[in-house]
C-alpha positions as CSV (number, residue, x, y, z in Angstrom):
1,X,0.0,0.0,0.0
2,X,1.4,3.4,-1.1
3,X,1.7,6.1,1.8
4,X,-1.3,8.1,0.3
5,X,-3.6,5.1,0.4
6,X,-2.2,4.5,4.2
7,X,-3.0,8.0,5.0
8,X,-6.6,7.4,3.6
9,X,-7.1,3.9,5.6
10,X,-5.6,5.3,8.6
11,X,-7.9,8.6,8.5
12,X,-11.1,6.1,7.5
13,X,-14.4,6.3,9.3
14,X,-16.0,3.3,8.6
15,X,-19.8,3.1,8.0
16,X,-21.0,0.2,9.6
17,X,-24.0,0.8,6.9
18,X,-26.4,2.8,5.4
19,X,-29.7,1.8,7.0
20,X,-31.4,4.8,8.5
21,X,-31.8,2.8,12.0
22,X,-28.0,2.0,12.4
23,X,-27.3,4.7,15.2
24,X,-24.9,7.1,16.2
25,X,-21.8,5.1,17.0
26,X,-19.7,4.5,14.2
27,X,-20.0,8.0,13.6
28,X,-19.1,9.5,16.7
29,X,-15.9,10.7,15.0
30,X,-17.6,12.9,13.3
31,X,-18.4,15.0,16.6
32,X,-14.5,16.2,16.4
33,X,-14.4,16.5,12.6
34,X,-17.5,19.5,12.1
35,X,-18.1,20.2,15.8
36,X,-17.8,24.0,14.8
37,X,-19.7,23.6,11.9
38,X,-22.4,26.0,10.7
39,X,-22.9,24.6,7.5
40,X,-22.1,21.2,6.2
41,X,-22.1,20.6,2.3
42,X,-23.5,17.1,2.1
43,X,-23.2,16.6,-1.6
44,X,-23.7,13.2,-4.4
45,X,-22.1,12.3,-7.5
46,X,-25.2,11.5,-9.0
47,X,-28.7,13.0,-8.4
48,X,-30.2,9.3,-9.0
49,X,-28.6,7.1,-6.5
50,X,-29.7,5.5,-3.6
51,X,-27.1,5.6,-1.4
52,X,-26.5,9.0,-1.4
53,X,-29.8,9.7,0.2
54,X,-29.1,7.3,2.9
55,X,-26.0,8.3,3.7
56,X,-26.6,12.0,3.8
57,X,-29.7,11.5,5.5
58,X,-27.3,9.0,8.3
59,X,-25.0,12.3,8.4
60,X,-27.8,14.5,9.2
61,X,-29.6,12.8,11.9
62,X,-26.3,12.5,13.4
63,X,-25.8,16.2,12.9
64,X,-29.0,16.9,14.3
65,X,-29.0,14.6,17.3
66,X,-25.6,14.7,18.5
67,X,-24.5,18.0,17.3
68,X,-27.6,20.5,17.8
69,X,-28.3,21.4,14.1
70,X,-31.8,22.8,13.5
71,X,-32.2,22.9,9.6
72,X,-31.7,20.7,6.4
73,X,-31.9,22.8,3.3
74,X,-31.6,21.3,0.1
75,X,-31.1,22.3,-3.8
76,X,-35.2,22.3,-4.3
77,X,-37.5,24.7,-4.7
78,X,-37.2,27.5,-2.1
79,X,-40.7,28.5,-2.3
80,X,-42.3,24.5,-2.8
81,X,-40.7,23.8,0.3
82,X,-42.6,25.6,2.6
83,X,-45.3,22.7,2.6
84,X,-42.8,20.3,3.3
85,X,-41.6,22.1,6.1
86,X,-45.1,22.8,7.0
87,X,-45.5,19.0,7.4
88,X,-42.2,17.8,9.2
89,X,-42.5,20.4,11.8
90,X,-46.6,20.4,12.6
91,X,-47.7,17.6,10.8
92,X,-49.9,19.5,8.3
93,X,-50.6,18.0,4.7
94,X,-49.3,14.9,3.1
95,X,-45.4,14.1,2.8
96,X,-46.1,12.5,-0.1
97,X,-48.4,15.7,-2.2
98,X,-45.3,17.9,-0.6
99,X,-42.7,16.0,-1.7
100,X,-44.0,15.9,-5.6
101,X,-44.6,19.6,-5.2
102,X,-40.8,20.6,-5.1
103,X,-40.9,20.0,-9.0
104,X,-38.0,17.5,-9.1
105,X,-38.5,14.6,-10.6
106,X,-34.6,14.0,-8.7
107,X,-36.1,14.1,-5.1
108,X,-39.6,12.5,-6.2
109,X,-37.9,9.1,-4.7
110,X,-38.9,6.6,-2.3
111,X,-35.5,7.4,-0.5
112,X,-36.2,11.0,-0.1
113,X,-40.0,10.3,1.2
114,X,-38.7,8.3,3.7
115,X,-36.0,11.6,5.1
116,X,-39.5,13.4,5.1
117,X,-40.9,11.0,7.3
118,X,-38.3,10.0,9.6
119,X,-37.8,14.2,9.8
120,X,-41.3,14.0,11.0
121,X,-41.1,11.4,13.4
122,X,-38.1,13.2,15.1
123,X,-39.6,16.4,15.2
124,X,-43.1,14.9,17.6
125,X,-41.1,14.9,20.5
126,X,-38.0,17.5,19.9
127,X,-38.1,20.6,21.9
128,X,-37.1,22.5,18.9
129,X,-38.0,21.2,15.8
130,X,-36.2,20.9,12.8
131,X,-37.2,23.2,10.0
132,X,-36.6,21.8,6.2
133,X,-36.0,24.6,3.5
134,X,-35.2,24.5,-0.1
135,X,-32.7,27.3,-1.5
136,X,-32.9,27.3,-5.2
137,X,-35.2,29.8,-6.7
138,X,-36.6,27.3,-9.5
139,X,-40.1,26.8,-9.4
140,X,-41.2,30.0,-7.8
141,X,-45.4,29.2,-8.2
142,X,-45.9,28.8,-4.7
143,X,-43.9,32.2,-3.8
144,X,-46.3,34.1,-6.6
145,X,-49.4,32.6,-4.7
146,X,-48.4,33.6,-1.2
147,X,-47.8,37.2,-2.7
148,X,-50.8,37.8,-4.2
149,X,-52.5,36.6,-0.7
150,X,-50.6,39.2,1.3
151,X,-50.0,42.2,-0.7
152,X,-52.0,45.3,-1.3
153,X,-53.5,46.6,-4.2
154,X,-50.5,48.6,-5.4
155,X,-48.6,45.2,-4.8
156,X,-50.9,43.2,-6.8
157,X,-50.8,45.7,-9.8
158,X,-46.6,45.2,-9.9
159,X,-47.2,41.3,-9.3
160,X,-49.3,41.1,-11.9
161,X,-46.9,41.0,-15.2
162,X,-44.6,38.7,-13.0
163,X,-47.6,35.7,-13.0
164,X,-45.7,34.5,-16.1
165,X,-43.1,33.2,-14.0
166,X,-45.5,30.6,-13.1
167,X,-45.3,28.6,-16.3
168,X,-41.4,29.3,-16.9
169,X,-39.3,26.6,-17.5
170,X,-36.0,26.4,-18.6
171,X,-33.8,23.4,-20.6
172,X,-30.8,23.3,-23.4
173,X,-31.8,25.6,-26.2
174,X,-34.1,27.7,-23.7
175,X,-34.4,31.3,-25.1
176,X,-34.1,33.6,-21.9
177,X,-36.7,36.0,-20.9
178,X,-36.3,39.9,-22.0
179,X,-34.8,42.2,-19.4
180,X,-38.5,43.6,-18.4
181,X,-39.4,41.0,-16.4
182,X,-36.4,41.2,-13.8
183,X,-37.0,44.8,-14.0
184,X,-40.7,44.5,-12.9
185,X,-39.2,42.0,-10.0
186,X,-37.1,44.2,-8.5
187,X,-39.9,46.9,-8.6
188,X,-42.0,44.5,-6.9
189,X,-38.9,43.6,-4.2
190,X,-38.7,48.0,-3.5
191,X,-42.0,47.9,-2.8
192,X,-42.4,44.9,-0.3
193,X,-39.5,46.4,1.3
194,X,-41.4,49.9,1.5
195,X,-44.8,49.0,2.4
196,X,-44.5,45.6,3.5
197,X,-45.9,43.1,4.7
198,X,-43.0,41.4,6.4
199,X,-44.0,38.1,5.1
200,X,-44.1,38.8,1.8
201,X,-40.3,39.6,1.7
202,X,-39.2,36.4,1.6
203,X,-41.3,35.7,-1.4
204,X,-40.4,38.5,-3.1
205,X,-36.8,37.8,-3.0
206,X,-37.5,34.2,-4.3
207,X,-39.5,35.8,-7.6
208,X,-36.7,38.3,-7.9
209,X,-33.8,35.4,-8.1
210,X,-36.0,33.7,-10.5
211,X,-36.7,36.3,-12.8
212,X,-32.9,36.9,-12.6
213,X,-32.4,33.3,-14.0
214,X,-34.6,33.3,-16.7
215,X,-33.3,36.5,-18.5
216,X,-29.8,34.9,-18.8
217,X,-28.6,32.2,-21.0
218,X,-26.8,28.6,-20.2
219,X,-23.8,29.8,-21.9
220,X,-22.4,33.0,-22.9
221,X,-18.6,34.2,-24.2
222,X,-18.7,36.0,-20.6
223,X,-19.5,33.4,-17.8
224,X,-20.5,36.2,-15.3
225,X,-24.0,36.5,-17.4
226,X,-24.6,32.6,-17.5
227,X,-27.7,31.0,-15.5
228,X,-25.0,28.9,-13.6
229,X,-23.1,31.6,-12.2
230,X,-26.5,33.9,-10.7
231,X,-28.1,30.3,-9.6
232,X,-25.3,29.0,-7.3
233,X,-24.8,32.8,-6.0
234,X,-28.7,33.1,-5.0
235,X,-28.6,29.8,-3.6
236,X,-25.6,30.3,-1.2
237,X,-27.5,33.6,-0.3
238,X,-30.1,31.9,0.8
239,X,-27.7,30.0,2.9
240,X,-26.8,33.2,4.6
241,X,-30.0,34.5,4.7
242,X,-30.9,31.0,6.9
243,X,-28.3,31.8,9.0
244,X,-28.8,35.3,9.8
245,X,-32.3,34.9,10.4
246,X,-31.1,32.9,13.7
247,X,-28.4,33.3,14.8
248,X,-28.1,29.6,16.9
249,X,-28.7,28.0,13.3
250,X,-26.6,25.0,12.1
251,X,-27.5,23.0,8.7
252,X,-27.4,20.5,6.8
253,X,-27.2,21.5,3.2
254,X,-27.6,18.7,0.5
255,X,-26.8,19.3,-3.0
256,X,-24.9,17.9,-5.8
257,X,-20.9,17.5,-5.6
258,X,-21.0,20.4,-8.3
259,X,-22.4,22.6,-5.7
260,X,-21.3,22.1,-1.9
261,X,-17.6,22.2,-3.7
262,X,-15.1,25.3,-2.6
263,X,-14.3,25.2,-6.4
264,X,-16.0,25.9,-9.9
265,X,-17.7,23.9,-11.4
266,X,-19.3,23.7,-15.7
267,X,-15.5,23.2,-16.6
268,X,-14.7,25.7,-13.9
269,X,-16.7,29.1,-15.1
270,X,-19.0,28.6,-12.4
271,X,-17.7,29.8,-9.0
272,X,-20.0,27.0,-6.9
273,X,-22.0,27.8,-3.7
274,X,-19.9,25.9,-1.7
275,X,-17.2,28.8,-3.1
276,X,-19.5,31.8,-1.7
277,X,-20.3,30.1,1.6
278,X,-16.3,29.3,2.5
279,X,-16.0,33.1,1.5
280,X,-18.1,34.3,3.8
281,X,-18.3,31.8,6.5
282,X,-14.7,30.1,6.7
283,X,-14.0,27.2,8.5
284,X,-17.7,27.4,9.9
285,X,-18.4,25.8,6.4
286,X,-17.5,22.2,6.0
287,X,-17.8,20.4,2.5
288,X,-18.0,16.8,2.3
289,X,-18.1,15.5,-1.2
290,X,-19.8,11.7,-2.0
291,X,-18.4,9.8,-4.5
292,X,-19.1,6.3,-5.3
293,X,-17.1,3.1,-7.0
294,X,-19.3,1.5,-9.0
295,X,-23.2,1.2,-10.0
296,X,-26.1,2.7,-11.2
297,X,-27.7,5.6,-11.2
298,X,-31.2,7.4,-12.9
299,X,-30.2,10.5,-15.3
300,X,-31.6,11.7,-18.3
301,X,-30.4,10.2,-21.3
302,X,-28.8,12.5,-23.6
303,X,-28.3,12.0,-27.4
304,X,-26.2,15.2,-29.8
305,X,-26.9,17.5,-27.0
306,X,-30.4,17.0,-26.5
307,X,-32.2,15.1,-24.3
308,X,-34.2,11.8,-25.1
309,X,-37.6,11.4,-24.7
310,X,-39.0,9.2,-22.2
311,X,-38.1,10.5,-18.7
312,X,-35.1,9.2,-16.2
313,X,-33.2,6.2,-17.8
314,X,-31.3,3.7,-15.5
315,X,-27.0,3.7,-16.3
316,X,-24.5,1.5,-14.9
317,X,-20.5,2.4,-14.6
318,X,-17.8,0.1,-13.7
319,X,-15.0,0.7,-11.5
320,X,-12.8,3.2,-12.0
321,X,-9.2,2.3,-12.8
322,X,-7.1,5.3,-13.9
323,X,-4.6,6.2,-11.6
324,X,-5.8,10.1,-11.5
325,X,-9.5,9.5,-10.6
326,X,-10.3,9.6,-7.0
327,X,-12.8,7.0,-6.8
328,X,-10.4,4.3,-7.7
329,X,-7.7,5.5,-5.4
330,X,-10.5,5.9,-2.6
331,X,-11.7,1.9,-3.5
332,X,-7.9,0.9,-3.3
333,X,-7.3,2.6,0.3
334,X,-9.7,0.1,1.6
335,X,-12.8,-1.9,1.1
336,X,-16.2,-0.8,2.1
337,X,-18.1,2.8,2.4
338,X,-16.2,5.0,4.7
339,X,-15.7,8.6,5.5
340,X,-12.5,10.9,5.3
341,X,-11.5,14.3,6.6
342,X,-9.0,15.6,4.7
343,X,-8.6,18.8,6.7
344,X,-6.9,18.1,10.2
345,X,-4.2,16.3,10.9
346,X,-0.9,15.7,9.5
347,X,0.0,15.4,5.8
348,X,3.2,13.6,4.6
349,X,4.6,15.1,1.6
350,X,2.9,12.3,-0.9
351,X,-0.6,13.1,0.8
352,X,-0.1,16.5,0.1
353,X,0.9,16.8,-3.5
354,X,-2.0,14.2,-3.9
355,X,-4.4,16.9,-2.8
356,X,-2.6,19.8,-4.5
357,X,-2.8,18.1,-7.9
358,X,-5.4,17.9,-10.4
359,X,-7.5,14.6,-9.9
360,X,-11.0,13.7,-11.7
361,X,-14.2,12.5,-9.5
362,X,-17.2,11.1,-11.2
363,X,-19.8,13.3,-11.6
364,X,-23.5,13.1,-13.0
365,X,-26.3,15.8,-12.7
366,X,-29.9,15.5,-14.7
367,X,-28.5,13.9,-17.9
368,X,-25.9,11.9,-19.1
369,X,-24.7,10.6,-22.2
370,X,-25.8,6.5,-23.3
371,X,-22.0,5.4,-24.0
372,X,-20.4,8.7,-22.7
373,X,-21.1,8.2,-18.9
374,X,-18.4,5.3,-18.0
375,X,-16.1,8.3,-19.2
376,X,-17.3,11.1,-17.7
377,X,-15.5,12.8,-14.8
378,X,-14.6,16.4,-13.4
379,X,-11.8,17.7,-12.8
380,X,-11.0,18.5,-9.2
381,X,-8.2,19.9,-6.7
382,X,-9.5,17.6,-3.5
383,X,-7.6,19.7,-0.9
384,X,-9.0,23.1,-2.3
385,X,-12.4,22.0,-3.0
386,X,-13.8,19.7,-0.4
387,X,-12.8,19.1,3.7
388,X,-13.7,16.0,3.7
389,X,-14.9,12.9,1.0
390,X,-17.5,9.7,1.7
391,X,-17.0,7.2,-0.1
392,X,-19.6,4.0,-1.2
393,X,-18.3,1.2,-2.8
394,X,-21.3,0.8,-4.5
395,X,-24.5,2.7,-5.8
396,X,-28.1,1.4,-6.8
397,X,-30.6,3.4,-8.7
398,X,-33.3,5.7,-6.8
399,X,-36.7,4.4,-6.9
400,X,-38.9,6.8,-8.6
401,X,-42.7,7.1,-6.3
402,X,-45.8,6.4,-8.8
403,X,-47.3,9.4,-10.3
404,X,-50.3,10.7,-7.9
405,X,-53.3,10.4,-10.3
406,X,-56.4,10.0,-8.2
407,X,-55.2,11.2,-4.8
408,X,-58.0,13.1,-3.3
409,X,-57.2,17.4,-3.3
């Protein structure tokens, strides 16, 4: 064994498993490791894998029992996930109805019902219950109905070329908005902030940031004007904006590898959330990146740049066996899912320039490629990007949750 795969072993938190009922023991390491944590990145290689709910969601009840934190947020729908908080802390509406109304066919899982739940049955009996917020501005229909509820008349007149937003979508090939409509959002945002009321700020800000988003393109000759860019820099304000709100808040903040990094990520134009929140918060921010060894995940299937018909396909990649990609020095260290801080401690000189150099870490968002995925990886910088990496051997597919035709309103 080379000194760097030592280091790894030797540094190891082993996961006794996955299963949420597992307990707290074999991660009581963890207390030392992001103790003075504010915010911890959980992030995924994939957004259709198994595993990587359980394992964040084994992360976060450890955070939340052990360590006092008070909130998961998650890359959803900051405005949809108001009913889902709704029901983990008081029980009101159905997980399931809340759960489909984030908008992500991603979280629409078996796997991330069951977080909802278990969520719920902690929060019966805590003393203070854990809240559950989204932080992307995407989906912003439930942010446009609260406002038209609590505004006044002059309100409603400046909402009302904004209701548009309701029915905006954006994909590849997406032609963005004209500059009119961020215009009339921010006009909106002066006026909340005038004339109130106080609960329609928050609102307000969300159909502001989404307005933002549609008037800009996925790619431009000057990144700074790309969707990407103004996404991951709303959503790490609404981090902050968490954060400030209380001032004894700690959370759990799951999103994709992409995202929790300290890095860039879209072939490193896009200064990631994880980038802003170090900024601003320091050590207090803790990423943990997820990779996995082998497996399946759901995606997407992507053919010439578009994407095929037919919703979420399953893929299946082998091992990894290049030298330069982490997952296969990770799954040479030693066998089985593990964790690994790679902040404290000491470094010997082969560990370091390991971490300094340039590795590749598979990564999978919405879509991937039929024969391309096996091959695709991004590049990364380990000891600049994340604090700390998980590691499962192996990944199953997420199970998609049936459609809800004929539910009862």
């Amino acid at each position: 064994m080379d000194e760097v795969n030592a280091w790894l072993s030797g540094r190891a938190i082993p996961l006794g498993g996955l299963e949420p009922d597992r307990g707290p023991a074999d991660l009581a390491p963890l207390r030392a490791v992001l103790g003075g944590s504010r915010v911890v990145g959980l992030g995924e290689a994939t957004h259709g894998s198994a595993e990587f709910f359980l394992l964040r969601w084994r992360v976060t009840e450890f955070l939340i029992k052990e360590l006092g934190f008070t909130t998961l947020a998650i890359e959803a729908s900051a405005a949809a996930a108001l009913a889902v908080d709704d029901y983990v802390r008081t029980g009101v509406g159905d997980a399931r109805t809340a759960l489909a109304g984030l908008g992500f066919w991603t979280l629409d899982t078996a796997e991330m019902l069951t977080v909802i739940e278990r969520l719920r049955e902690h929060n019966r009996t805590a003393a203070r219950p854990v809240r559950f917020a989204g932080v992307d501005p995407q989906h912003p229909g439930a942010a446009l109905r609260a406002l038209r509820r609590c505004l006044d008349a002059a309100g409603r007149d400046l909402l009302g070329p904004l209701d548009v937003l309701a029915v905006t979508r954006w994909g590849p090939g997406r032609e963005p908005t004209g500059p009119q409509v961020l215009a009339d959002a921010r006009r909106l945002e002066e006026h909340v902030a005038a004339y109130g009321p106080e609960q329609a700020r928050e609102p307000a800000r969300i159909v502001r940031q989404f307005a933002d988003l549609c008037t800009r393109p996925f790619a431009h000759a000057d990144p700074e004007r790309t969707l990407g860019v103004a996404r991951d820099r709303h959503m790490a304000a609404n981090v902050s904006l968490l954060l400030a709100a209380d001032p004894g808040a700690r959370i759990a903040l799951w999103a994709h590898n992409g995202h929790v990094t300290k890095g860039a990520h879209s072939g490193g134009h896009v200064p990631a959330m994880g980038r802003h929140l170090a900024r601003e918060h320091g050590a207090a921010y803790y990423a943990l990146g997820a990779l996995f060894g082998r497996g399946g995940f759901r995606a997407h299937r992507s053919r010439f740049g578009r994407i095929v018909r037919g919703g979420p396909r399953r893929f299946r990649v082998p091992p990894a066996r290049a030298t330069r990609v982490v997952e296969a020095r990770l799954a040479a260290a030693r066998p089985g899912d593990y964790l690994v801080d790679l902040r404290g401690g000491d470094r010997p000189r082969p560990v370091a320039e390991w971490l300094a150099a340039t590795s590749h870490l598979r990564a999978f968002g919405a879509v991937a490629g039929r024969f391309t995925a096996p091959f695709a990886f991004m590049p990364s910088v380990l000891g600049d990007e994340f604090d700390g990496l998980a590691f499962v051997a192996r990944a199953t597919c997420s199970t998609p949750l049936p459609p809800e035709t004929g539910r009862p309103s």
